[in-house]
mmCIF file of the N, C-alpha and C atoms, coordinates in Angstrom:
data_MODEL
# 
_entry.id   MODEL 
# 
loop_
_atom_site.group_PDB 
_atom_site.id 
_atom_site.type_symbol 
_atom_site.label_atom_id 
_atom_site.label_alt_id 
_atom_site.label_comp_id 
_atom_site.label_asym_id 
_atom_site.label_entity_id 
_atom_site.label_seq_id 
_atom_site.pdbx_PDB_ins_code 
_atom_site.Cartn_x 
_atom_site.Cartn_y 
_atom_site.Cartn_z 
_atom_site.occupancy 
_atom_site.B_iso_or_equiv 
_atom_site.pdbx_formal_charge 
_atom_site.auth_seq_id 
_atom_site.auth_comp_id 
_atom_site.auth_asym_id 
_atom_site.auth_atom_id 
_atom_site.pdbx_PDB_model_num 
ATOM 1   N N  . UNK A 1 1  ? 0.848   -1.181  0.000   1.00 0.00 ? 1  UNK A N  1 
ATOM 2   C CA . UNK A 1 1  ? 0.000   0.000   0.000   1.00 0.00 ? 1  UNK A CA 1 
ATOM 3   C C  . UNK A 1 1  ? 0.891   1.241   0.000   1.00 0.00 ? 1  UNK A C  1 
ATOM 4   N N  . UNK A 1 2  ? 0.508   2.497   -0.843  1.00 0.00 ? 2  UNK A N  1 
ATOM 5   C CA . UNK A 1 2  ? 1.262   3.361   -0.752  1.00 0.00 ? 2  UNK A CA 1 
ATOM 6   C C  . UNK A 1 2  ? 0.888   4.258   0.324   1.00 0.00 ? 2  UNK A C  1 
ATOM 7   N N  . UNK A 1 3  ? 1.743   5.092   0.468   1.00 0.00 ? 3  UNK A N  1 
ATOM 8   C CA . UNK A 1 3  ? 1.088   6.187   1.817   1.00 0.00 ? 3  UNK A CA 1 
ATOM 9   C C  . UNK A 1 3  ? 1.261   7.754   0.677   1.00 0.00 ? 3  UNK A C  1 
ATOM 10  N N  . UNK A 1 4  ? 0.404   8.530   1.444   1.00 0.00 ? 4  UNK A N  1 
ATOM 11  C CA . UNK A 1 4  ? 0.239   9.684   1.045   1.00 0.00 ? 4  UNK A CA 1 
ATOM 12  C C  . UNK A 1 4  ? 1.246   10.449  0.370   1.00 0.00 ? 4  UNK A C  1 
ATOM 13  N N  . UNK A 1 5  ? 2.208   10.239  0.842   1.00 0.00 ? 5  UNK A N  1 
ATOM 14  C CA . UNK A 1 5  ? 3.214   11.459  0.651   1.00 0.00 ? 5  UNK A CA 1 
ATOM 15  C C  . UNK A 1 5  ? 4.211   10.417  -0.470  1.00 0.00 ? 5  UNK A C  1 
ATOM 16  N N  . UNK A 1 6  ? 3.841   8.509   -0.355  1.00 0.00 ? 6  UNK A N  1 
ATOM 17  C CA . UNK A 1 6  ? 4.613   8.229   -1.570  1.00 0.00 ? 6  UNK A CA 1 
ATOM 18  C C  . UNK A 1 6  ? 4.128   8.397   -2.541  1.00 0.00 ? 6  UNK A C  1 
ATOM 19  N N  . UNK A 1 7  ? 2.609   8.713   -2.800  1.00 0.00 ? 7  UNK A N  1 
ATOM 20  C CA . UNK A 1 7  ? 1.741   8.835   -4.124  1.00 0.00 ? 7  UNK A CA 1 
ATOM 21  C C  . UNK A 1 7  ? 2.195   10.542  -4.234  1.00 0.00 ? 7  UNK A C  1 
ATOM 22  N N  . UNK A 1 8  ? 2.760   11.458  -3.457  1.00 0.00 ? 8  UNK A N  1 
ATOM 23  C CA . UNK A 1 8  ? 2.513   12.661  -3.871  1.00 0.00 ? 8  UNK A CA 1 
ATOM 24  C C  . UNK A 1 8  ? 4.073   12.848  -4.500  1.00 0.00 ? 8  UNK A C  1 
ATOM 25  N N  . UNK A 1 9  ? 5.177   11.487  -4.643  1.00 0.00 ? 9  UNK A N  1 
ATOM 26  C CA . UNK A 1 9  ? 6.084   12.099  -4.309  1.00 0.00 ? 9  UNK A CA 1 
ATOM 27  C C  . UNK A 1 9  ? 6.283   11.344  -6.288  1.00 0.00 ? 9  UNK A C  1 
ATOM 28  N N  . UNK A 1 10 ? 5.209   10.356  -6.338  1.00 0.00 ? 10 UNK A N  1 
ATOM 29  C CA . UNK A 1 10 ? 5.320   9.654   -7.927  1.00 0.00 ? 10 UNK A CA 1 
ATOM 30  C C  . UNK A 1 10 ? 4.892   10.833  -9.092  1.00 0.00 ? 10 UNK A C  1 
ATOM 31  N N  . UNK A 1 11 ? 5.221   10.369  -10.233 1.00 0.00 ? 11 UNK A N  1 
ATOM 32  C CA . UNK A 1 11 ? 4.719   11.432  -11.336 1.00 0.00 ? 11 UNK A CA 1 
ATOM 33  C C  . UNK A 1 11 ? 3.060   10.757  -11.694 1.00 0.00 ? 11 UNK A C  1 
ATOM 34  N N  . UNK A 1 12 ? 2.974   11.816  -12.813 1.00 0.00 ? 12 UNK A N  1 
ATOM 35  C CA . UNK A 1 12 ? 1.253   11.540  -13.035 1.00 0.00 ? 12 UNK A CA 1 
ATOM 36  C C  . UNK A 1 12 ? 1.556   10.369  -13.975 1.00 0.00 ? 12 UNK A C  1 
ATOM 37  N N  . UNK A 1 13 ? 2.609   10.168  -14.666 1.00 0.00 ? 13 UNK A N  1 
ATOM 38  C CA . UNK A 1 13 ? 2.592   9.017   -15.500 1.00 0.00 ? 13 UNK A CA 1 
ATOM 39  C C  . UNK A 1 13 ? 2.467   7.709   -14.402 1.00 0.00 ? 13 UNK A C  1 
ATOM 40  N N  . UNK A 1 14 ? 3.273   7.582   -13.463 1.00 0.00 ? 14 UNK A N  1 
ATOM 41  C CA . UNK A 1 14 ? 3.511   6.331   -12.827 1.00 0.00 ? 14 UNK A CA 1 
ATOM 42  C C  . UNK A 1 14 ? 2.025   6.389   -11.778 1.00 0.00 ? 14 UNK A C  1 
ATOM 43  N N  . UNK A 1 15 ? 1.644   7.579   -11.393 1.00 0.00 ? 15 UNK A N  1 
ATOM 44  C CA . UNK A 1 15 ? 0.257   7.532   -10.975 1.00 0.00 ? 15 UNK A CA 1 
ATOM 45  C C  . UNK A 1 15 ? -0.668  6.561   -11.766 1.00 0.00 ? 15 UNK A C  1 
ATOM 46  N N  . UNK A 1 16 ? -0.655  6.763   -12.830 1.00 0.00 ? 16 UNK A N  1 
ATOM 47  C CA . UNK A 1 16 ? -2.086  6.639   -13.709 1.00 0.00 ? 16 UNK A CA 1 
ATOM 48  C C  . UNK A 1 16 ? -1.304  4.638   -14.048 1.00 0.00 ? 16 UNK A C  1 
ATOM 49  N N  . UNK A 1 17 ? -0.035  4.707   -14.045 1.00 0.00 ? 17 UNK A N  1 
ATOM 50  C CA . UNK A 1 17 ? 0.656   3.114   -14.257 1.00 0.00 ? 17 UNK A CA 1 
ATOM 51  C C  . UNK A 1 17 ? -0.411  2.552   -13.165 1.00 0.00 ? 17 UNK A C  1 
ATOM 52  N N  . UNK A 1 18 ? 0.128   2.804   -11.633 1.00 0.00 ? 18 UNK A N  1 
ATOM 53  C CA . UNK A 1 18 ? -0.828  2.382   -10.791 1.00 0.00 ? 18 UNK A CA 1 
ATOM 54  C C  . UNK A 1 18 ? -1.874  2.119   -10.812 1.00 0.00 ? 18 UNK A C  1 
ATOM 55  N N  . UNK A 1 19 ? -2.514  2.854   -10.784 1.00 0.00 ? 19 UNK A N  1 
ATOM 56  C CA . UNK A 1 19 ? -4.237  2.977   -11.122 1.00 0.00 ? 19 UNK A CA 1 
ATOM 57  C C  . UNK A 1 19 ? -4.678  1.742   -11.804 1.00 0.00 ? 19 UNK A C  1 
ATOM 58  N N  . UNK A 1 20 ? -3.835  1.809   -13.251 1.00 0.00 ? 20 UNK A N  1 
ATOM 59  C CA . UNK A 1 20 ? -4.071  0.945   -14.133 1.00 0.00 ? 20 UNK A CA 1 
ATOM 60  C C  . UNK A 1 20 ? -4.037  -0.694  -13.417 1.00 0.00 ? 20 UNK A C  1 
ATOM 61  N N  . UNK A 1 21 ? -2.869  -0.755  -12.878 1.00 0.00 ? 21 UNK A N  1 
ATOM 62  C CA . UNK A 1 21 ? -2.497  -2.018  -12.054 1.00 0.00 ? 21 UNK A CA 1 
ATOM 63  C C  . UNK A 1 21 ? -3.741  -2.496  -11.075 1.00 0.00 ? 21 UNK A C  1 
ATOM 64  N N  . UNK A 1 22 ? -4.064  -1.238  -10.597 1.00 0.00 ? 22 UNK A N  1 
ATOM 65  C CA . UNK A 1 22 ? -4.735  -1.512  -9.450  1.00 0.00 ? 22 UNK A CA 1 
ATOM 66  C C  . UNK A 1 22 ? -6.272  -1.774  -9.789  1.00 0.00 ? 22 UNK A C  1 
ATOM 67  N N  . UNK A 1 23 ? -6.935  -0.990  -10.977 1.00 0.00 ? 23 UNK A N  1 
ATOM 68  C CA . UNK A 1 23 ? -8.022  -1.656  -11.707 1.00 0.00 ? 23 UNK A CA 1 
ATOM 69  C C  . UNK A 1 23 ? -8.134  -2.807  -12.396 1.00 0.00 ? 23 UNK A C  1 
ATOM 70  N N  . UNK A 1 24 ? -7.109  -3.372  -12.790 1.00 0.00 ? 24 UNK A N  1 
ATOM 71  C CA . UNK A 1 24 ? -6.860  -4.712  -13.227 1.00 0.00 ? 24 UNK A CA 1 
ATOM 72  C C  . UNK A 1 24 ? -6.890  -5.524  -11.739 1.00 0.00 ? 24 UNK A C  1 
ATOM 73  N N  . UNK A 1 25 ? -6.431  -5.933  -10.494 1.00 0.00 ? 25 UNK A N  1 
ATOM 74  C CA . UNK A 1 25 ? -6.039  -6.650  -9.499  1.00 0.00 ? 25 UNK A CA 1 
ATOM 75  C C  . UNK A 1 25 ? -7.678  -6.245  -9.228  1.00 0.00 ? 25 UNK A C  1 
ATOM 76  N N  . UNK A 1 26 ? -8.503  -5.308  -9.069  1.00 0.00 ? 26 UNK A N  1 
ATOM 77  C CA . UNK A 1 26 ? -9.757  -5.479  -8.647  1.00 0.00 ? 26 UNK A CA 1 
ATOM 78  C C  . UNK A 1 26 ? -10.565 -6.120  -9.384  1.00 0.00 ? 26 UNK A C  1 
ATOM 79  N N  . UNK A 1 27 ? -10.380 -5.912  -10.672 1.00 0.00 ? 27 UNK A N  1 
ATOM 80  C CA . UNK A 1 27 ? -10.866 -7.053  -12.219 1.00 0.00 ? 27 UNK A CA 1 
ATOM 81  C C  . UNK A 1 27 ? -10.947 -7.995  -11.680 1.00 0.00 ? 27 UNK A C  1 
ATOM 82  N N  . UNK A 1 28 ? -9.863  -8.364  -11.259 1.00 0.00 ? 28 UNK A N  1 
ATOM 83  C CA . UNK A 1 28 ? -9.269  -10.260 -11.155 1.00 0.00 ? 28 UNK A CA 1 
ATOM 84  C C  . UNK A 1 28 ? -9.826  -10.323 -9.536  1.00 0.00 ? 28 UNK A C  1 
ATOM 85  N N  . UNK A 1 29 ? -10.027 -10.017 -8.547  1.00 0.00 ? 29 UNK A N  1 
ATOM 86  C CA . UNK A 1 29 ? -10.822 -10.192 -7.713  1.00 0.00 ? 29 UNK A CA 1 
ATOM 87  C C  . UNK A 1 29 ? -11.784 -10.238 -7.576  1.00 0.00 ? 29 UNK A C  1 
ATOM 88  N N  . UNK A 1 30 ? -12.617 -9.478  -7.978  1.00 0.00 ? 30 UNK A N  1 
ATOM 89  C CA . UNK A 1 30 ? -14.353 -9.267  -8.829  1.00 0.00 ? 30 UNK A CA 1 
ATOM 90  C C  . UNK A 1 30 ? -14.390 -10.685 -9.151  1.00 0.00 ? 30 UNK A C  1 
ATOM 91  N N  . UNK A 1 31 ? -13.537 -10.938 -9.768  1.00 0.00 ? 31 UNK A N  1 
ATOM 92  C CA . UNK A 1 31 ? -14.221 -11.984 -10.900 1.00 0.00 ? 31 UNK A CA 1 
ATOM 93  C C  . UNK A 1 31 ? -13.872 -13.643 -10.121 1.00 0.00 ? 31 UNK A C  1 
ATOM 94  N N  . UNK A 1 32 ? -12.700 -13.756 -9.339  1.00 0.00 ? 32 UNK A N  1 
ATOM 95  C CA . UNK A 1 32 ? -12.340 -14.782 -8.096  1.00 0.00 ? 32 UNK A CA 1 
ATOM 96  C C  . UNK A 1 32 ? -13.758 -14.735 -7.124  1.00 0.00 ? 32 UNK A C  1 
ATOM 97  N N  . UNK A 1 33 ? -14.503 -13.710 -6.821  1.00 0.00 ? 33 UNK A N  1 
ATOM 98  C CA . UNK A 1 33 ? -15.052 -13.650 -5.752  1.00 0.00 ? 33 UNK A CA 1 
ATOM 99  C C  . UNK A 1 33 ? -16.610 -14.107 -6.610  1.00 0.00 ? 33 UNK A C  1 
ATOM 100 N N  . UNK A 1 34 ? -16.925 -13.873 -7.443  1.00 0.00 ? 34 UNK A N  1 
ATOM 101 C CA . UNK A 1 34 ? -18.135 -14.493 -8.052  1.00 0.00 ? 34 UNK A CA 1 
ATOM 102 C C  . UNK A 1 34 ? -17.740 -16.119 -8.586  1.00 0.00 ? 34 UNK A C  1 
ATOM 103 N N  . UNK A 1 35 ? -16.896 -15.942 -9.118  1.00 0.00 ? 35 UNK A N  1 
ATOM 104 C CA . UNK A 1 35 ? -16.594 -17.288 -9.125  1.00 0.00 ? 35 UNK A CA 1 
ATOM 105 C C  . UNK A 1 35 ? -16.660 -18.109 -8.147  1.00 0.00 ? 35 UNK A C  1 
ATOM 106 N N  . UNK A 1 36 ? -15.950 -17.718 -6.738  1.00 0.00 ? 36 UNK A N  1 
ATOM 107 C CA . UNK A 1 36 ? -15.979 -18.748 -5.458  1.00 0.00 ? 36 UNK A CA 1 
ATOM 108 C C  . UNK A 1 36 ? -14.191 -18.627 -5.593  1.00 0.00 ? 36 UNK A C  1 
ATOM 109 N N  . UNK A 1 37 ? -13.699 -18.377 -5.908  1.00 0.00 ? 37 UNK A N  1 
ATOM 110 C CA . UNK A 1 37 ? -12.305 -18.608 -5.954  1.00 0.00 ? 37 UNK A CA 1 
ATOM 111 C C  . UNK A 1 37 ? -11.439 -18.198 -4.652  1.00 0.00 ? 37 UNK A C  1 
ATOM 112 N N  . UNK A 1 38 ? -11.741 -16.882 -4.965  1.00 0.00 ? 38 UNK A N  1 
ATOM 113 C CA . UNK A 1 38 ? -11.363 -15.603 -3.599  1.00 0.00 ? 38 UNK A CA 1 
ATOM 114 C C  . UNK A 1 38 ? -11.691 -16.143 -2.129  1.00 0.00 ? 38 UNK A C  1 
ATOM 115 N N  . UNK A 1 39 ? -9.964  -16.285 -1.687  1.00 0.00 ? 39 UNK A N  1 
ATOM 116 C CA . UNK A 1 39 ? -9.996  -16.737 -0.369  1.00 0.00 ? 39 UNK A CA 1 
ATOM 117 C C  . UNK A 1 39 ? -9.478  -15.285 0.481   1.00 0.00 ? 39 UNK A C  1 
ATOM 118 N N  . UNK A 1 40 ? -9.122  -14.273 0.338   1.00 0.00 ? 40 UNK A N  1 
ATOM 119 C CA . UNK A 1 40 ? -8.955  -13.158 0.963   1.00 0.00 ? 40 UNK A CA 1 
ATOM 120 C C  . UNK A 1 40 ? -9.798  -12.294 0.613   1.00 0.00 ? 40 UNK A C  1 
ATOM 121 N N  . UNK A 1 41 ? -10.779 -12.303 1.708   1.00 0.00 ? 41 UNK A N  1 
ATOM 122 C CA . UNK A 1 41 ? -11.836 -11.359 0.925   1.00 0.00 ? 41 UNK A CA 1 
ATOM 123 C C  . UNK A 1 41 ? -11.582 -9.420  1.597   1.00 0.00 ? 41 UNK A C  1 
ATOM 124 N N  . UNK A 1 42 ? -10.655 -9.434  2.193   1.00 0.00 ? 42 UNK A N  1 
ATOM 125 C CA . UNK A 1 42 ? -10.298 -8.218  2.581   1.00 0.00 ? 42 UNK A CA 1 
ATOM 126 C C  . UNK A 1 42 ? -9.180  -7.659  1.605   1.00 0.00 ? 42 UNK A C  1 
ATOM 127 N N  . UNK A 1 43 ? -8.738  -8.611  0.561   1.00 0.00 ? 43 UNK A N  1 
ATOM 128 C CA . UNK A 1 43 ? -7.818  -7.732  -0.067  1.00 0.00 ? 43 UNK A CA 1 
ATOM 129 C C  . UNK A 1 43 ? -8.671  -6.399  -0.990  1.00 0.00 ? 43 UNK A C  1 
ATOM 130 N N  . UNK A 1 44 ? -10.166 -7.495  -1.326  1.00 0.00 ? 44 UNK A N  1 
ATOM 131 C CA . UNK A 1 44 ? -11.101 -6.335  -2.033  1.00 0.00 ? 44 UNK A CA 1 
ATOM 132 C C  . UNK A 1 44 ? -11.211 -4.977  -1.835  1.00 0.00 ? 44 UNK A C  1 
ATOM 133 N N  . UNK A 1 45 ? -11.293 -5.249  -0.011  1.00 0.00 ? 45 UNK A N  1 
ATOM 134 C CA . UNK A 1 45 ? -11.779 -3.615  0.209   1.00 0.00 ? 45 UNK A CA 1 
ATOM 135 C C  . UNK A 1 45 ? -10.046 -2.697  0.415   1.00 0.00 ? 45 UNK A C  1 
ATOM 136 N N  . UNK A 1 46 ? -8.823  -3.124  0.373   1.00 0.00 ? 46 UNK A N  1 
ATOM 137 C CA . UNK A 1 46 ? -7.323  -2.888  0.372   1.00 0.00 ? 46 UNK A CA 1 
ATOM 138 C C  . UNK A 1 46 ? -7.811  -1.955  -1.407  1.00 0.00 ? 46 UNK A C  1 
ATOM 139 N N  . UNK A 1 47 ? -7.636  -2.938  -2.288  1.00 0.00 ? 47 UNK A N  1 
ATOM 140 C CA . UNK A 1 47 ? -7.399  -2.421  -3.211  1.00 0.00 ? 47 UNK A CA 1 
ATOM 141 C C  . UNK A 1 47 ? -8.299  -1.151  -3.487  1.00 0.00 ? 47 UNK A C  1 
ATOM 142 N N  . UNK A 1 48 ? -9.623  -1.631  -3.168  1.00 0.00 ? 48 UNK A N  1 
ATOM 143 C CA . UNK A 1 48 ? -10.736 -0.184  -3.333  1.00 0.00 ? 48 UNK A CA 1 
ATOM 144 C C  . UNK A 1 48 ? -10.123 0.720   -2.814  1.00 0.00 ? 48 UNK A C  1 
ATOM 145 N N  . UNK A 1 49 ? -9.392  1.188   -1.958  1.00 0.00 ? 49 UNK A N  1 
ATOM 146 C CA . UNK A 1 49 ? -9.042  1.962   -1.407  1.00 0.00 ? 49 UNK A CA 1 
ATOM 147 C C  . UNK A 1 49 ? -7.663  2.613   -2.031  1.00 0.00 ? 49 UNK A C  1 
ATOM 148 N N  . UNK A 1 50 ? -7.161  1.390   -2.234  1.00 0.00 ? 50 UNK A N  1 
ATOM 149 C CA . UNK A 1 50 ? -5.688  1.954   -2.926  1.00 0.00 ? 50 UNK A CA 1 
ATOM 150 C C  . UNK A 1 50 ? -6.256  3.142   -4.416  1.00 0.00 ? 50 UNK A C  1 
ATOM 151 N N  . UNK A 1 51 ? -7.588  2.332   -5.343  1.00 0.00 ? 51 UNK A N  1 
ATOM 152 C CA . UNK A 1 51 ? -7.899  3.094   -6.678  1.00 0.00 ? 51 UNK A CA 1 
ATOM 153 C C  . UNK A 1 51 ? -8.085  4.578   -5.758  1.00 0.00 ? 51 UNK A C  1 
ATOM 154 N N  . UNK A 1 52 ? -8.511  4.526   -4.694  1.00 0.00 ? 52 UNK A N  1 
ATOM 155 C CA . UNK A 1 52 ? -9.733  5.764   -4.372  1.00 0.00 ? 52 UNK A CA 1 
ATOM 156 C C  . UNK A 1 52 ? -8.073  6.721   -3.729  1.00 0.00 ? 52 UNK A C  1 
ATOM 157 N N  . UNK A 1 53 ? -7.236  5.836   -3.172  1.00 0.00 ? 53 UNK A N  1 
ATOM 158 C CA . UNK A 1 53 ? -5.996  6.882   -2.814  1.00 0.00 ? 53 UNK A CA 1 
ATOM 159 C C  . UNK A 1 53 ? -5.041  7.599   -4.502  1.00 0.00 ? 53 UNK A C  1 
ATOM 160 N N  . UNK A 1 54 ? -5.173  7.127   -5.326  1.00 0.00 ? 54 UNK A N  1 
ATOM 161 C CA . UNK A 1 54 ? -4.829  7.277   -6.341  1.00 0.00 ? 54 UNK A CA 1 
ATOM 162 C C  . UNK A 1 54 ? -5.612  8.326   -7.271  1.00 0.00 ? 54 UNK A C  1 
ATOM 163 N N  . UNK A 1 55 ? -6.533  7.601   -7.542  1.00 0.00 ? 55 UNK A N  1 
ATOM 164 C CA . UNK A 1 55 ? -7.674  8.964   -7.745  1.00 0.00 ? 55 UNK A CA 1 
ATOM 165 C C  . UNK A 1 55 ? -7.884  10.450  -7.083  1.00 0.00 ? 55 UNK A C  1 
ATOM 166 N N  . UNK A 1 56 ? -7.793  10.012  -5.881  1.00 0.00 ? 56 UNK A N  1 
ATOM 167 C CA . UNK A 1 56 ? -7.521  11.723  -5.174  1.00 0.00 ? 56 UNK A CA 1 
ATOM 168 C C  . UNK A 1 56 ? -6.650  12.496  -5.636  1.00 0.00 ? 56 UNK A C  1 
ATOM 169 N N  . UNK A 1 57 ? -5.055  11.603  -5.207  1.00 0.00 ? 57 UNK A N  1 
ATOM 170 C CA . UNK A 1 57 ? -4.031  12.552  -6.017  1.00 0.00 ? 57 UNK A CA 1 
ATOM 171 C C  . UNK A 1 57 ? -4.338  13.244  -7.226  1.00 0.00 ? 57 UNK A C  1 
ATOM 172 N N  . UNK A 1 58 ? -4.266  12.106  -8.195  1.00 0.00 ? 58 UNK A N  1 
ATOM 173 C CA . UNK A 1 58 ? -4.829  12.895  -9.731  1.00 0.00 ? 58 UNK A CA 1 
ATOM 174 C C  . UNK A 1 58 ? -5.660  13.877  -9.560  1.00 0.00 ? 58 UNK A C  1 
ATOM 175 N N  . UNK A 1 59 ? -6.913  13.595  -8.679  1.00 0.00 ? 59 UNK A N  1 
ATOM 176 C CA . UNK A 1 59 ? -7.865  14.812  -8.852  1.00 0.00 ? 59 UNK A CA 1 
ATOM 177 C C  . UNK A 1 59 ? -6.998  16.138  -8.171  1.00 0.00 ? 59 UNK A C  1 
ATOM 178 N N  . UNK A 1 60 ? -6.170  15.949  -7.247  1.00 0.00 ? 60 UNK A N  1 
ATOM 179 C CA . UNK A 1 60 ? -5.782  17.344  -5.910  1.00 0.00 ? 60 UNK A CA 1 
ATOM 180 C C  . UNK A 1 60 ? -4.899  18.039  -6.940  1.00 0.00 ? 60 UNK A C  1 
ATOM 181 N N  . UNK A 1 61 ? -3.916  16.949  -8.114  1.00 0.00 ? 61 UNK A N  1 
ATOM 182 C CA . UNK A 1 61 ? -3.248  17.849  -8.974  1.00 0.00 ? 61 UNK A CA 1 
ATOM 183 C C  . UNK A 1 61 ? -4.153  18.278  -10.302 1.00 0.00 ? 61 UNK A C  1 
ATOM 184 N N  . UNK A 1 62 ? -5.167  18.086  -10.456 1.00 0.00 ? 62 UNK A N  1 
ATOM 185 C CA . UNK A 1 62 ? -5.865  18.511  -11.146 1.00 0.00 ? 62 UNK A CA 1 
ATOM 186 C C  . UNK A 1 62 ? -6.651  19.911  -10.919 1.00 0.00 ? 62 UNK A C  1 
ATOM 187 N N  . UNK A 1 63 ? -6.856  20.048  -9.881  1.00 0.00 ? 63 UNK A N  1 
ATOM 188 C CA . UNK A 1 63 ? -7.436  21.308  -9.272  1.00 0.00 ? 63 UNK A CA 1 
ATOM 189 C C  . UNK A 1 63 ? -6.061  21.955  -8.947  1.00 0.00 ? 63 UNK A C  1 
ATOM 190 N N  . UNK A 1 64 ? -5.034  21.482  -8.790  1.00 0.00 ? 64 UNK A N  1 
ATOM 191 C CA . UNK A 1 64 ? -3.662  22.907  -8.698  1.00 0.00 ? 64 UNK A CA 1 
ATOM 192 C C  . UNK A 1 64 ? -3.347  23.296  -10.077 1.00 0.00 ? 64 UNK A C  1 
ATOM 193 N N  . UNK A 1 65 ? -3.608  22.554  -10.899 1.00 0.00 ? 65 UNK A N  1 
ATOM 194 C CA . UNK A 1 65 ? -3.166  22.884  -12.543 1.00 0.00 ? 65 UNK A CA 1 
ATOM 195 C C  . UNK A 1 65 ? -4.137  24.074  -12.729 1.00 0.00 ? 65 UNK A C  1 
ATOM 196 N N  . UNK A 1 66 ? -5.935  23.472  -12.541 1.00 0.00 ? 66 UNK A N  1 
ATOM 197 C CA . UNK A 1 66 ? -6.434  24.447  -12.956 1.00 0.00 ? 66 UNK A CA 1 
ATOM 198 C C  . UNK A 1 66 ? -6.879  25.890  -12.304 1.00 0.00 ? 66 UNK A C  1 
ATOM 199 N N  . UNK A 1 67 ? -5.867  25.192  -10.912 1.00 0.00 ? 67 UNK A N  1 
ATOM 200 C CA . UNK A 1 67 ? -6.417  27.367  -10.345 1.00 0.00 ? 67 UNK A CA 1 
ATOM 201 C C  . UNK A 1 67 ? -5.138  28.085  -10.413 1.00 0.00 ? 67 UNK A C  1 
ATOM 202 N N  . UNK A 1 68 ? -4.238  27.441  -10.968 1.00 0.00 ? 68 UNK A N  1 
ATOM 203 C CA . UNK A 1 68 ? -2.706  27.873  -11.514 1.00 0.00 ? 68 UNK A CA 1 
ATOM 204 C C  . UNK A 1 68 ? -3.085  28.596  -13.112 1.00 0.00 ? 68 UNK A C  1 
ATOM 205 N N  . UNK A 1 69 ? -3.977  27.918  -13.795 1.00 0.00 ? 69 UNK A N  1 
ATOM 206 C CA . UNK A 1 69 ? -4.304  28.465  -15.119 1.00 0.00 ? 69 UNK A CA 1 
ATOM 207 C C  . UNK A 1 69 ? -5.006  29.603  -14.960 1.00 0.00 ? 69 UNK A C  1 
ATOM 208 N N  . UNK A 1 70 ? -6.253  29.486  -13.404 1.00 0.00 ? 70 UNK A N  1 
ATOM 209 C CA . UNK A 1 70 ? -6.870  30.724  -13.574 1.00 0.00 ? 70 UNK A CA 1 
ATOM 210 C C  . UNK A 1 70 ? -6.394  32.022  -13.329 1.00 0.00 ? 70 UNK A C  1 
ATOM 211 N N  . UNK A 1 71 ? -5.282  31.902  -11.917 1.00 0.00 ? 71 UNK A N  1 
ATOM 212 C CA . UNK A 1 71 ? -4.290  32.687  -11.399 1.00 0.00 ? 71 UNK A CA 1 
ATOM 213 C C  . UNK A 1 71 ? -3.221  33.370  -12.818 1.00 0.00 ? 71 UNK A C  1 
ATOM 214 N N  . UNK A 1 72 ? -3.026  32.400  -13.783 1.00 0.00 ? 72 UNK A N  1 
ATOM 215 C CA . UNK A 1 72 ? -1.787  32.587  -14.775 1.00 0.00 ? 72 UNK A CA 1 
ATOM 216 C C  . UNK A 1 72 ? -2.902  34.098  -15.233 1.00 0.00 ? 72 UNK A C  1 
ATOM 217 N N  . UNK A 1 73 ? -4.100  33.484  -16.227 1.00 0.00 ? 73 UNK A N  1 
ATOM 218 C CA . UNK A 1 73 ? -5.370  34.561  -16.430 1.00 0.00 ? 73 UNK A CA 1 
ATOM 219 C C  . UNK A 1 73 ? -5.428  35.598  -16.284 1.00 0.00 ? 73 UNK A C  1 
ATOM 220 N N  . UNK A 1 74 ? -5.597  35.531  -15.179 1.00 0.00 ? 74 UNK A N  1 
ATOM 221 C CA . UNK A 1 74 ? -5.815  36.675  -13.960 1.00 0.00 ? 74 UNK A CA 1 
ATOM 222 C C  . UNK A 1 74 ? -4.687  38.216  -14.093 1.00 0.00 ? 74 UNK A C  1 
ATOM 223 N N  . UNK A 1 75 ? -3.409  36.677  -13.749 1.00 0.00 ? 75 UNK A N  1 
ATOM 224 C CA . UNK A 1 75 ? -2.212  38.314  -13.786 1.00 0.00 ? 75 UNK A CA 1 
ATOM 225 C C  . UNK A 1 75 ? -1.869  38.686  -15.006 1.00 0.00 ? 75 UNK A C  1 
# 
């Protein structure tokens, strides 16, 4: 699991690598757990969390880009 400050410290490319990883490993759990396969059923709610820590970042640098554009505007 990453912690805060290691997701703030990755680029947006290796961000979005993650993400990617991490929507695939919930794929393949989804699909273990309907099946009957899935014997750790807490990794489910790990990974949900990991997409949703990942997603924030992207979004927190998404809102500094765009009040940096409005600020650029502005002056």
């Amino acid at each position: 699991m990453a912690s805060k400050s290691n997701l703030a410290d990755l680029s947006d490319r290796d961000l979005l690598e993650q993400l990617s990883e991490h929507k695939q490993e919930l794929f393949n759990l989804r699909f273990q757990n309907v099946t009957g396969q899935l014997d750790n059923y807490s990794r489910l709610k790990q990974v949900k969390r990991e997409v949703a820590r990942v997603n924030t970042e992207l979004r927190a640098r998404e809102i500094v880009a765009a009040e940096a554009l409005v600020q650029e505007e502005n002056a």
